[in-house]
Structures are given as C-alpha cells and as structure tokens.
C-alpha positions as CSV (number, residue, x, y, z in Angstrom):
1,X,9.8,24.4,-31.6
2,X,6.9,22.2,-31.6
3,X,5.6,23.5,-28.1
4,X,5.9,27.2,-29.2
5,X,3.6,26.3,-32.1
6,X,1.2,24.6,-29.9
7,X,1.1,27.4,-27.4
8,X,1.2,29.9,-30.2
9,X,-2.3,27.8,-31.3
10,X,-3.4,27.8,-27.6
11,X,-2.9,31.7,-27.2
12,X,-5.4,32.0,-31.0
13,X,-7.9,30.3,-29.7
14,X,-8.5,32.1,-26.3
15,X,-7.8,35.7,-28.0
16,X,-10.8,34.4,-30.9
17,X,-12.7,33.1,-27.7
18,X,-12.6,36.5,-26.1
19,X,-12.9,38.8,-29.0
20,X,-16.2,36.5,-29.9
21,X,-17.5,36.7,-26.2
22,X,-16.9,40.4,-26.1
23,X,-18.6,40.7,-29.6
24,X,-21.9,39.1,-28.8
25,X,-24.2,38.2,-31.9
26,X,-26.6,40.0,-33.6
27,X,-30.3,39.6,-33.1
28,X,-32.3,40.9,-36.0
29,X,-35.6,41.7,-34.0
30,X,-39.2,40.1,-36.0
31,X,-36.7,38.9,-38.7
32,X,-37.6,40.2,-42.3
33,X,-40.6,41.7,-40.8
34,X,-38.8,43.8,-38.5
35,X,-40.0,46.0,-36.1
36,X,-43.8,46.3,-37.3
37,X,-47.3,46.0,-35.3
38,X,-48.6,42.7,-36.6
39,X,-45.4,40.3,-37.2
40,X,-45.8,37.2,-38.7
41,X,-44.7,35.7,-35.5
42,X,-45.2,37.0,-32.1
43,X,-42.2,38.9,-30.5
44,X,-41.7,37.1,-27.1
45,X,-42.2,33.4,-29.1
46,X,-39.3,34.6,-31.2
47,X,-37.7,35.9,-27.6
48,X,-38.0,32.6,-26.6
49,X,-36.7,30.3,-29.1
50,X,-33.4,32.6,-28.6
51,X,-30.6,32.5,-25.8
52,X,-29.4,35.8,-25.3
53,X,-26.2,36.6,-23.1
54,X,-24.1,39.7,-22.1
55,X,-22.7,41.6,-25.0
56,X,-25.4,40.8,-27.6
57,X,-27.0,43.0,-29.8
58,X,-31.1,43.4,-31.1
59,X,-31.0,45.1,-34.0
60,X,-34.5,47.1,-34.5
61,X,-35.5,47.6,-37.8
62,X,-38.1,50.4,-38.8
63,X,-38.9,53.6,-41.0
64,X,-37.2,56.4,-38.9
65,X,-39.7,59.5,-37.7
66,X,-42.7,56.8,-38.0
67,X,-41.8,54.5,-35.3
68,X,-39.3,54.1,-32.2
69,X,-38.2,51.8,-30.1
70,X,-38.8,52.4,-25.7
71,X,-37.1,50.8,-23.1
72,X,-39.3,50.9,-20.0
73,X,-39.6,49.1,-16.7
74,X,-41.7,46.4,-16.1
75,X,-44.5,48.2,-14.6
76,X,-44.7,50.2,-17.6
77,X,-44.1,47.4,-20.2
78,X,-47.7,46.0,-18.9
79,X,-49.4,49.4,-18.9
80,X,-47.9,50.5,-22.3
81,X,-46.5,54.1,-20.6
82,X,-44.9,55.6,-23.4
83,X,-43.9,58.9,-20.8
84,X,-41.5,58.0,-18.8
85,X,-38.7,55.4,-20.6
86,X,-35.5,54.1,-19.8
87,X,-34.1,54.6,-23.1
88,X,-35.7,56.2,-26.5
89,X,-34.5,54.7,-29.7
90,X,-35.4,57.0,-32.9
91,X,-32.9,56.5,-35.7
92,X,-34.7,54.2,-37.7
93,X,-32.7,50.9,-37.8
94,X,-31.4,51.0,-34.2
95,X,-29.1,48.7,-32.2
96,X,-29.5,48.1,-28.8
97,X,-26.4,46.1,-26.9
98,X,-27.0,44.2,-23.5
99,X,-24.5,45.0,-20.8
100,X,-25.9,43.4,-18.0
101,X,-27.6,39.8,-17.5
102,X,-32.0,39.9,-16.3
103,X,-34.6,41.3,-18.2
104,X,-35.2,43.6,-20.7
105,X,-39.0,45.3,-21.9
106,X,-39.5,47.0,-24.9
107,X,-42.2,48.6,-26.5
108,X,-43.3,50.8,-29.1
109,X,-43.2,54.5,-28.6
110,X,-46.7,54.3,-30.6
111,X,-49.0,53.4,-27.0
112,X,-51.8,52.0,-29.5
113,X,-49.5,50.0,-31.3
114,X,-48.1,48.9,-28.2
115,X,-51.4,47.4,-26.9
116,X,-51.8,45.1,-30.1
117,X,-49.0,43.4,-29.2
118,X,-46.1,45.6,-30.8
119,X,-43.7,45.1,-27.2
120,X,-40.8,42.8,-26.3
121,X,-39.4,40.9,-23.2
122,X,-36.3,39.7,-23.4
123,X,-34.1,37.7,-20.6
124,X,-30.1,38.0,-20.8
125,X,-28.5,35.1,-19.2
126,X,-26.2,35.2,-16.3
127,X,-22.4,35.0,-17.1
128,X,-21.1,31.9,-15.7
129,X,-17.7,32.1,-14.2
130,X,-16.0,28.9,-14.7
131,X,-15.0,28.5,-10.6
132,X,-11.8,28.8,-10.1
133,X,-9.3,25.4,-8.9
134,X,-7.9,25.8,-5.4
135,X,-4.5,24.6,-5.1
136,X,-4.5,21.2,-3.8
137,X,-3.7,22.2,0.1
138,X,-0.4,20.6,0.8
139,X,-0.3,17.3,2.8
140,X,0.6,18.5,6.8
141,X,3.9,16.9,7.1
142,X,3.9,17.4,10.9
143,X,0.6,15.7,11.5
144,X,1.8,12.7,9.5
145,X,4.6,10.7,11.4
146,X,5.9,7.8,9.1
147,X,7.0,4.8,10.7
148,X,10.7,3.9,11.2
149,X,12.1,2.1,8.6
150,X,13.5,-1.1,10.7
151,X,16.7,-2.6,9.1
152,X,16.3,-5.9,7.0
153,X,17.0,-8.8,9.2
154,X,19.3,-10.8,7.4
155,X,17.9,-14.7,7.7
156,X,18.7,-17.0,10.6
157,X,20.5,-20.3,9.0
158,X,18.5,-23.3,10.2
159,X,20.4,-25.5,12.3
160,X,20.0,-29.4,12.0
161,X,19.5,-31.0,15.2
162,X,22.4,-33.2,16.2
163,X,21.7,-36.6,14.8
164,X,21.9,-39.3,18.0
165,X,23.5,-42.4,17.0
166,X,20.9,-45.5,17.7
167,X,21.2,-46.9,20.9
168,X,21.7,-50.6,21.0
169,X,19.6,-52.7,21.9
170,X,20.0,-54.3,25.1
171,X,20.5,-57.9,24.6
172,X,17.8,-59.8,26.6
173,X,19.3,-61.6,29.8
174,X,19.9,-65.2,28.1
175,X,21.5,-64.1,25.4
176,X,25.3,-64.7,25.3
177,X,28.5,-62.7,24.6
178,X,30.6,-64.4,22.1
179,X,33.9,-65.0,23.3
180,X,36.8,-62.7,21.7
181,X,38.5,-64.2,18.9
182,X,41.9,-65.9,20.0
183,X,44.2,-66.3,16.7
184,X,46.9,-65.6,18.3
185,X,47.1,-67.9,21.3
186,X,45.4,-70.7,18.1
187,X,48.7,-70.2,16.4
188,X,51.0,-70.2,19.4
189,X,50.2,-73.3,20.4
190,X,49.8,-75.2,16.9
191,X,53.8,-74.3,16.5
192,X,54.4,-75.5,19.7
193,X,52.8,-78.9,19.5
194,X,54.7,-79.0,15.8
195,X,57.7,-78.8,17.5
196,X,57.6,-81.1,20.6
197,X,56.4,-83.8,17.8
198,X,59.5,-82.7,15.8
199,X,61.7,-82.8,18.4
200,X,59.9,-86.5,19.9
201,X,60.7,-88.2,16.9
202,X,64.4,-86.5,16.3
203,X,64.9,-88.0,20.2
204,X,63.7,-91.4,19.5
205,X,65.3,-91.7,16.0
206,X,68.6,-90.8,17.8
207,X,67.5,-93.7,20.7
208,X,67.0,-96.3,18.1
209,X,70.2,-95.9,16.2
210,X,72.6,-95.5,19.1
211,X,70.7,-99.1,20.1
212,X,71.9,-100.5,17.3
213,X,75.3,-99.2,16.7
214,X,75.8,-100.5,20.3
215,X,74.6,-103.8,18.8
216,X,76.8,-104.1,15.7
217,X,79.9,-103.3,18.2
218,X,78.9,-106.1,20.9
C-alpha cells in the first residue's frame, strides 16, 4: 500500500513537471508600459534580465489598428524593414509562443517608431536533454578466468622429536667398578660358621662328659 502511494506521488509530480514544461510562462513584454515607443526601461535590458525557453509566451500589449507587432530576420531587425516579415501581429494584445530554441527579432510595424528604439531581441534557450544512462555493460565472463578454488589443507600435527636418553658418562680410566653386592653368599656363610661352632662345642661337651663318666666308673 505504502509503495502505491509513493509511486502514485511520483507519477503527480512528473505529469505537473510536464504539463508546466509544456505550458511555458508568460512574458508580459515592457511590463505595465507595454508595447509603446519610449518604455521606461529599454526592451533588450528587460530581454536580458529574463531566461526564456521553448514553450514560453511574450504577451504584447498595445491599442489594436494603432500599432503591431513584426517578426523579422535579423537583417531586417537592424534596418527596421517593415516589408517583408516573418510574422505580422495586429490584434491588439497579442501573444506570441516560442517553438524553437535561438533568436527571436521583433519590431514595430511603425518603421519610425522602430528606429527610436521600439524593437526586441530575444534568445530562447536550448532544451537540455538529460543524457540518457547506458546499462552498465555486463562483466565478460569469458575473458575473466577465476582461479581454482584449492581444497583446505587440513593441518599437519607436529611431531616431537624422539627424546634420546642421556648417555653416560664414560667413567675416566682410574675410576673403579664397585663390586656387585653379595648378600647372599654374606648370609651363607654366617649360618655355616654358626653351625660348625654349634656343633664344636656339642662335640666337645659330649668328649668331656664321657671323660668323666669313664672316671666315676674306674
């Protein structure tokens, strides 16, 4: 809804554009003095202090059957020939509407008139097109050759390097090996000398009291 309003608005705007465009404005030629010999301000200054475009209008006011209004060529604008003009206006208050941009000369149809001044140039501006936007010419897809996407490489895990025991030291040349334990053979022989003293004394206790029972008896 909203966007039909706003183009409904856009669509006002360029008709009231046009219909102004093709209109024009009104020019009222000398202003309240009209079209008269001596005006209060000279025609061309009053040309020139005006923009004037295609489709305007110069509205010439005077008493009909005493005046008139000549368009002429340039040649005759300068020379004030009343014979031979363009275009005669003779209804009084006429209107004149530009249809085509460059200059325009007027003058009185009164040639005496005309040489104190009672004439008018007038320059209609060119229409400017607004130049029209070429469609942006489409990118050559051809031409273009995009580069192959190359797979992601997934990431290589970073291996530790193998960590090498420490080496011993050599052992300088005087140095010496100590000698493996031996608790075994230690104990072996500790029982074994326990014993023999054991069975030493069991021996001579037995020698010294079959001495004596062989005593008692002799």
């Amino acid at each position: 809804m909203g966007f039909e309003r706003y183009l409904a608005s856009v669509l006002i705007v360029i008709m009231l554009s046009f219909i102004t465009s093709s209109q024009g404005y009104k020019f009222y030629v000398g202003g309240r003095d009209g079209w008269v010999v001596s005006p209060s301000e000279n025609y061309n200054h009053w040309a020139e202090r005006n923009r004037f475009q295609v489709n305007d209008t110069l509205f010439f006011k005077y008493k009909k059957g005493s005046d008139s209004v000549l368009l002429v060529t340039r040649e005759d604008y300068f020379s004030c020939n009343t014979k031979n003009p363009i275009q005669s206006l003779t209804e009084g208050d006429s209107l004149f509407t530009f249809d085509r941009s460059g200059p325009f000369f007027f003058i009185t149809g009164n040639a005496d008139n005309c040489k104190k001044g009672q004439k008018l140039i007038v320059v209609v501006m060119a229409v400017r097109h607004k130049p029209q936007q070429q469609p942006p010419s489409p990118s050559p897809s051809s031409a273009v050759t995009t580069a192959p996407v190359s797979p992601p490489t997934l990431p290589i895990p970073e291996t530790n390097p193998p960590v090498e025991s420490p080496k011993s030291s050599e052992a300088p040349s005087d140095a010496v090996e100590p000698a493996p334990p031996e608790h075994r053979s230690g104990s072996f022989k500790l029982v074994c000398s326990t014993w023999l003293v054991l069975g030493f004394g069991i021996w001579v206790s037995m020698a010294l009291g079959l001495e004596n029972v062989v005593c008692f008896w002799c």
